[in-house]
C-alpha positions in Angstrom: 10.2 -27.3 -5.2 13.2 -27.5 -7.9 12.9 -24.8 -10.7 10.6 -26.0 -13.5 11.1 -26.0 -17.5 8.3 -23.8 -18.4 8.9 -21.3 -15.6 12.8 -21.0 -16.5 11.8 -19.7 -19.8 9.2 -17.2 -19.1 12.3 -15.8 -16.3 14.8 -15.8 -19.2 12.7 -14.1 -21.5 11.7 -11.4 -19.1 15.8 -11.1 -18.0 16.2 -10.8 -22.0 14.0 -8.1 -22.7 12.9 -6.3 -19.8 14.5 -3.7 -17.8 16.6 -5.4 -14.5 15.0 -2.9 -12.4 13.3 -5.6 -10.3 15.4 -8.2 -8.2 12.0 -10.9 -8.1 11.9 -14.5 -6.4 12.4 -17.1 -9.1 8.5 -18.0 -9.1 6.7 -17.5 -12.2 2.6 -16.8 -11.2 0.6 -18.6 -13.4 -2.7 -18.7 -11.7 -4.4 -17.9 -8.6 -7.2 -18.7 -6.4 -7.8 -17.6 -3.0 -4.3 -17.0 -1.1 -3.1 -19.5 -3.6 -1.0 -19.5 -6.4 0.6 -22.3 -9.2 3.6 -21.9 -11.8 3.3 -22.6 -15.5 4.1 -26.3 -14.3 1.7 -26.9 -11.0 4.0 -26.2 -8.1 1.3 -24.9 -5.6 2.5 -21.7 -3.2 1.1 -19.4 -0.6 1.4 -16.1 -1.2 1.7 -14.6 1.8 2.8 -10.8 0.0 -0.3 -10.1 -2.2 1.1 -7.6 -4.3 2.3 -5.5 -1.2 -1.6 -5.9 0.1 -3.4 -5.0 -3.2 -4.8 -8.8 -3.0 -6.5 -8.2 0.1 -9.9 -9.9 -1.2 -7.4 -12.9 -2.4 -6.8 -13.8 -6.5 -9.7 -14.6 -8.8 -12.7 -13.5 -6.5 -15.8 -14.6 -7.9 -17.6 -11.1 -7.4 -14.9 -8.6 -8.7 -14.5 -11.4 -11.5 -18.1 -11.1 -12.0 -17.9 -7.4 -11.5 -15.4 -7.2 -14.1 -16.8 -9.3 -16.9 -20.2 -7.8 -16.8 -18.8 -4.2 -17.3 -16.5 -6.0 -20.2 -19.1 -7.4 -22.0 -21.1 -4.1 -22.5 -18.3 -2.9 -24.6 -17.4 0.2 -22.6 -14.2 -0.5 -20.4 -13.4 3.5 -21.6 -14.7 6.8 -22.3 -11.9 9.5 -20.8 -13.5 12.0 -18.7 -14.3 13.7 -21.5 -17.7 11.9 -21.2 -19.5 10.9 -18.5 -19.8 6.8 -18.2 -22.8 5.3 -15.8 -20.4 3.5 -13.4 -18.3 6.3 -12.3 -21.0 8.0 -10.0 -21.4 5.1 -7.9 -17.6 4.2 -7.4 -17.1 7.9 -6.2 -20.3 7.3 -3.7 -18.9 4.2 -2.5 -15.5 5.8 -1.9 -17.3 8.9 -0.4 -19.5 6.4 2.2 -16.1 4.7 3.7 -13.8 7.7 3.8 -16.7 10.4 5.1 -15.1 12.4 2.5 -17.6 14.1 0.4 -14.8 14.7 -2.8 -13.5 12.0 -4.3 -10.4 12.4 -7.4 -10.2 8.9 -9.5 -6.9 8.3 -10.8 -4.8 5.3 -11.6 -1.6 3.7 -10.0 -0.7 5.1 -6.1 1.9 7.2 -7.3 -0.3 9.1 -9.1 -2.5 9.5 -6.6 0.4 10.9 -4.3 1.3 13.4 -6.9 -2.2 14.6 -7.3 -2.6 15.1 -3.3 0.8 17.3 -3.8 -0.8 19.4 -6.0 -3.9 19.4 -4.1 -2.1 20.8 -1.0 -0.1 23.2 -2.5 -2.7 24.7 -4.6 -4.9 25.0 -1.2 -1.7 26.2 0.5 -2.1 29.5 -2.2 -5.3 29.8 -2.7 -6.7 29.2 0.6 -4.3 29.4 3.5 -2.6 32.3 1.7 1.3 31.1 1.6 3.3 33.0 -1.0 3.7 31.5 -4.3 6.2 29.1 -5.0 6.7 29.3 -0.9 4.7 25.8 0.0 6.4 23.2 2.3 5.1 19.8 2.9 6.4 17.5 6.0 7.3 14.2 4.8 9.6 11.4 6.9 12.2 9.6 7.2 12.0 6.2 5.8 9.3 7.0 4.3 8.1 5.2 0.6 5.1 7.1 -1.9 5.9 6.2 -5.2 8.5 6.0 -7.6 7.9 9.9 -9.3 11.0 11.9 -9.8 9.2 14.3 -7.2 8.3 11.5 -4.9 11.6 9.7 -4.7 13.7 13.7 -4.5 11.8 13.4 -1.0 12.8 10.1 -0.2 15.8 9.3 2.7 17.1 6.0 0.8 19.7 7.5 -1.7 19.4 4.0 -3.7 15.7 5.6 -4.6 17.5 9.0 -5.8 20.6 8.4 -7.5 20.7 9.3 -10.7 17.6 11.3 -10.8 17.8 14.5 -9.7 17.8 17.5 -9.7 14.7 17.0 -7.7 11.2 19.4 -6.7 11.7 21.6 -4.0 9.5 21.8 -1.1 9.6 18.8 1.1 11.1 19.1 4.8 12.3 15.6 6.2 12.0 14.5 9.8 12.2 11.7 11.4 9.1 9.2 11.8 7.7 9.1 15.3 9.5 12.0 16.9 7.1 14.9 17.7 9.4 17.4 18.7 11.5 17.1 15.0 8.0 17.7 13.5 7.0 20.6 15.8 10.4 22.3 15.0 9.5 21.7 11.4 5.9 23.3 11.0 6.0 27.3 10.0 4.3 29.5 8.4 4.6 28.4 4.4 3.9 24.8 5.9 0.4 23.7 3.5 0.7 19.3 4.4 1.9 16.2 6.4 2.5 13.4 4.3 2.0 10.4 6.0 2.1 6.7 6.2 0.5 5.6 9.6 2.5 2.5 9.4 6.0 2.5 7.2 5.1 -0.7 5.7 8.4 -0.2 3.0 10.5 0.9 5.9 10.2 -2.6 8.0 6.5 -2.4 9.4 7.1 0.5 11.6 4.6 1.8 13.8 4.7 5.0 15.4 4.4 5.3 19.4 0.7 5.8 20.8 -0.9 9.1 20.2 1.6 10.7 17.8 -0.6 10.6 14.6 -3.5 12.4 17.0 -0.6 14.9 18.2 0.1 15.6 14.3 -3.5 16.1 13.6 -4.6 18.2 16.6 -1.0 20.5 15.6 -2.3 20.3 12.0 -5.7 22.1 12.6 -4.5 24.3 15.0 -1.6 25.5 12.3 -3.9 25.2 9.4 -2.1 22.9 8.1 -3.6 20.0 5.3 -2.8 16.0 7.1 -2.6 13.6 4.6 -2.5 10.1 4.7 -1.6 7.7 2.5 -3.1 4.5 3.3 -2.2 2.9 0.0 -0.8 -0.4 1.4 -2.4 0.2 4.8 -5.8 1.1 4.0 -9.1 -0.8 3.4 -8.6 -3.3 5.8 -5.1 -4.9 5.8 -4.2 -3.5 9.4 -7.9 -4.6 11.2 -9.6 -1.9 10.3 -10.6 0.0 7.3 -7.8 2.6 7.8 -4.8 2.4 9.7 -5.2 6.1 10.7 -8.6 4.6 12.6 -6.3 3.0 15.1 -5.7 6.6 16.5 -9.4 7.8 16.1 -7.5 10.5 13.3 -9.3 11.4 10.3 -7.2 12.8 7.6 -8.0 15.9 5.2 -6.9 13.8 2.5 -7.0 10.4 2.3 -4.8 8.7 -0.7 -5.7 5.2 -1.5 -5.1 2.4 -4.4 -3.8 -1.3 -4.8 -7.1 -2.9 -2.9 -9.0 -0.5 -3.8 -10.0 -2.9 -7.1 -8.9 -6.4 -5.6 -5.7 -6.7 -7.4 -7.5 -6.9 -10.7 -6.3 -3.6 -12.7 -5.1 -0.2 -11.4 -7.5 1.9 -9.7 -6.8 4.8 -7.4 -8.4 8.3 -5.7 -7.5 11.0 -3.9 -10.3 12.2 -1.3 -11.0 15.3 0.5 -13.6 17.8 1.2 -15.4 20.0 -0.8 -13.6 23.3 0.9 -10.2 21.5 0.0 -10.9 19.8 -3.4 -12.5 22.8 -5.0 -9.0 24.2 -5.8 -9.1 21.7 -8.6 -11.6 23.4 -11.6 -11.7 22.2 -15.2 -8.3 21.7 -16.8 -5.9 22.1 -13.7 -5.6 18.0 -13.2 -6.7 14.8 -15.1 -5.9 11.7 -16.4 -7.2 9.4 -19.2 -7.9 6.3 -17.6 -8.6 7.9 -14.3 -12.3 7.2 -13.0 -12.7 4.5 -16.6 -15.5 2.6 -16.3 -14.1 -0.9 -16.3 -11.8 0.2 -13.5 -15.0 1.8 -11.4 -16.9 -1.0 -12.0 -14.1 -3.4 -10.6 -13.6 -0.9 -7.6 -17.1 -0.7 -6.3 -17.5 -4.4 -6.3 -14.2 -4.9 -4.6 -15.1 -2.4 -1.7 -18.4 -4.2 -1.3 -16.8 -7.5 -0.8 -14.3 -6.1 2.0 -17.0 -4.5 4.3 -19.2 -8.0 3.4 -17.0 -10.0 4.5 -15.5 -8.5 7.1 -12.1 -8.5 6.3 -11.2 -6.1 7.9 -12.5 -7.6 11.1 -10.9 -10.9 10.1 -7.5 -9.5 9.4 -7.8 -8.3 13.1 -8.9 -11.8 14.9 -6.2 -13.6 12.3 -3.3 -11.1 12.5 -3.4 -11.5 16.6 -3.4 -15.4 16.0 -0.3 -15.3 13.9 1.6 -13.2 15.6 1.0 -15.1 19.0 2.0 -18.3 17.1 5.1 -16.3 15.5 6.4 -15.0 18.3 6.4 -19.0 20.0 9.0 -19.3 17.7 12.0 -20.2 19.4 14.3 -18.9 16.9 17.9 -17.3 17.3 17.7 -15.3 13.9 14.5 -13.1 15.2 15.0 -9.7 16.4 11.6 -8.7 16.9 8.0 -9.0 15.3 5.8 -6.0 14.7 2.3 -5.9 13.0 -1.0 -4.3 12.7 -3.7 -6.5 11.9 -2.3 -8.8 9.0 0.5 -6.5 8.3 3.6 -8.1 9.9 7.2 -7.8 9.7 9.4 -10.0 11.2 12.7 -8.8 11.9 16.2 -11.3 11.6 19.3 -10.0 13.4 22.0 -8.5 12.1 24.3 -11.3 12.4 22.7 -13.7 11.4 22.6 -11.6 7.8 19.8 -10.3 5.7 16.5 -11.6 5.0 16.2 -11.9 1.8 17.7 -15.6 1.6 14.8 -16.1 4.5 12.7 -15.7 1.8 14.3 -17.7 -0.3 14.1 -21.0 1.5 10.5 -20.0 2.6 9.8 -20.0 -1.0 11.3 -23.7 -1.6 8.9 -24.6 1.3 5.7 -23.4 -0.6 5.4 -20.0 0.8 5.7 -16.7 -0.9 6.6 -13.7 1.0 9.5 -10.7 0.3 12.2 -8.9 2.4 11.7 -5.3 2.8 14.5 -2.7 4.7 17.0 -5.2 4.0 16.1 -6.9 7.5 12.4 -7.6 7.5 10.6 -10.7 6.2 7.0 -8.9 5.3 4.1 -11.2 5.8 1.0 -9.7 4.5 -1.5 -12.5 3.0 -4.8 -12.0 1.3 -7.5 -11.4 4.2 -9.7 -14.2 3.2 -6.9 -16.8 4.2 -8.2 -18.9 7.2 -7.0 -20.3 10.3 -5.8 -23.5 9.1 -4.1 -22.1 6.2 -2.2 -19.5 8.4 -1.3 -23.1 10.7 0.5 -24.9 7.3 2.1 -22.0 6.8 3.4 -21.5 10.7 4.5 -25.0 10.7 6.7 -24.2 7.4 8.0 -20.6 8.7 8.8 -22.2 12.2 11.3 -24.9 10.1 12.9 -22.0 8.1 13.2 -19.9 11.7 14.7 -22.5 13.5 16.3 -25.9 12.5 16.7 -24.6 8.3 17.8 -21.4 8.6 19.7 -20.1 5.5 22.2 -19.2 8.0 
């Protein structure tokens, strides 16, 4: 698929007046359907990333379409939370049903909803487990990714995140990701929260070894101490089951959760707790305009309902074991190693045969769409709904691009 007319401008008009702070696949996204997608000029491809797993119900889905359009036709897609608007109520419900959380926080992008579990635990770390002020620590780790914040990245291990933008929030202690003891070593007495990602999905799809989330969260209530999960790429069904944290029979104090949350179709995220934890927010001390907007609620609820209707969560489960079998058949001298959760895989291309971004690349002139992550990693995450046979034309394609056309 050579590069078209119509997409070459819409790339040289973003290159001309928007900020280069995104290296993206020449592939302009026109329209969408299903796990499928077609450029201004009718190249069909397979996107096998879906907006880093906010497209788990696939593009265009006829009930979060409907969803949306029925909320946009009343004429009230905002009110601030200034007002009270008659779809909010049941968003926070549904949330509330799936998380067992009785407290839900509506906000906006995944960032945001990091930042407001920050606050969360260190206002609880005052007010509740009495650490001095201005004392709090949170445990965060290595290769970990939250956001993009000027907090969130001073706590990040990739300096490429940091340059340039500190001086940076105090507060965070940095261990490394699946080793117990480092975390043991690193709990005390002004420790308030774990921040967590039970699988790294930016750091190469790593999961941690068997038991070690439980371990965190049995040290965690013994210490008094808030666990805190953010599941925003993980969650609501990409890994096999709603939360990747349910893998481990671990439920968080605080869950953090967003991209597909509302299908892909606008931003939408919470924050959830329990009452004895989310009453340290009282009128004034957090907010956010667009957090909990009617439009946005509406698309949300809808969007939740069609994961636990359909089952994807069950189907990314049954699928992501079928392509990974098939995956690791490959014969193919560039593969290090595959790891995945459900349909959250990452395959892994050896060091000498280079990075993997020109992988993606030639999987992209074959039809498919998928992005490097960690340098190494090829990241496969498709829309749940995709089906057997669709996940077989693209194995056929990736098997090519493995093996007898590697960009190597």
């Amino acid at each position: 698929m050579s590069d078209a007319t119509k997409s070459t401008q819409f790339i040289d008009m973003e290159a001309q007046y928007g900020a280069h702070n995104y290296h993206p696949l020449p592939i302009v996204i026109a329209k969408g359907e299903g796990v499928w997608v077609w450029d201004p000029d009718g190249n069909k491809y397979m996107d096998c990333l879906a907006a880093y797993s906010a497209l788990n119900q696939g593009y265009n889905h006829p009930r979060v379409m409907k969803a949306a359009r029925d909320q946009m036709e009343t004429g009230v897609t905002l009110t601030s939370r200034a007002f009270y608007n008659p779809r909010l109520g049941e968003f926070l419900k549904k949330v509330s049903e799936i998380t067992g959380h009785n407290r839900v926080l509506p906000m906006n992008t995944g960032a945001e909803a990091v930042e407001s579990a920050i606050k969360l635990a260190r206002r609880w770390g005052y007010d509740k487990k009495g650490v001095a002020e201005g004392k709090a620590e949170i445990i965060v780790f290595n290769g970990n990714f939250h956001g993009r914040t000027t907090t969130i990245v001073g706590f990040s291990s990739d300096e490429d995140y940091k340059k340039g933008f500190g001086p940076f929030t105090p507060g965070f202690k940095l261990v490394d990701y699946g080793n117990l003891e480092q975390f043991k070593q690193a709990v005390n007495e002004n420790t308030v929260a774990v921040l967590i990602e039970p699988i790294q999905a930016e750091g190469g799809i790593l999961i941690p070894p068997a038991g070690y989330l439980k371990a965190i969260k049995d040290i965690c209530e013994e210490q008094q101490i808030l666990f805190m999960a953010d599941e925003i790429q993980t969650g609501l069904g990409r890994t096999g089951k709603m939360f990747a944290v349910d893998h481990d029979g671990v439920k968080p104090d605080v869950f953090m959760l967003a991209k597909a949350i509302s299908g892909g179709f606008m931003p939408v995220s919470v924050v959830t707790a329990d009452e004895e934890v989310m009453k340290v927010f009282d009128p004034g001390s957090h907010g956010s305009t667009y957090g909990g907007n009617p439009l946005g609620a509406a698309v949300a609820t809808e969007a939740i309902q069609v994961l636990i209707d359909e089952k994807l969560p069950e189907r990314a489960t049954e699928l992501g074991a079928y392509f990974v079998e098939k995956l690791n058949a490959i014969n193919s001298p560039h593969v290090k190693e595959v790891r995945a959760r459900g349909l959250l895989v990452g395959v892994e291309i050896k060091r000498e045969s280079g990075v993997a971004r020109p992988f993606c690349e030639k999987l992209k002139e074959y039809g498919i769409l998928a992005k490097e992550t960690h340098e190494s990693v090829i990241r496969f995450a498709p829309p749940l709904v995709i089906t057997r046979e669709e996940i077989d034309w693209a194995l056929e394609r990736i098997e090519k691009i493995l093996t007898t056309d590697a960009p190597v």
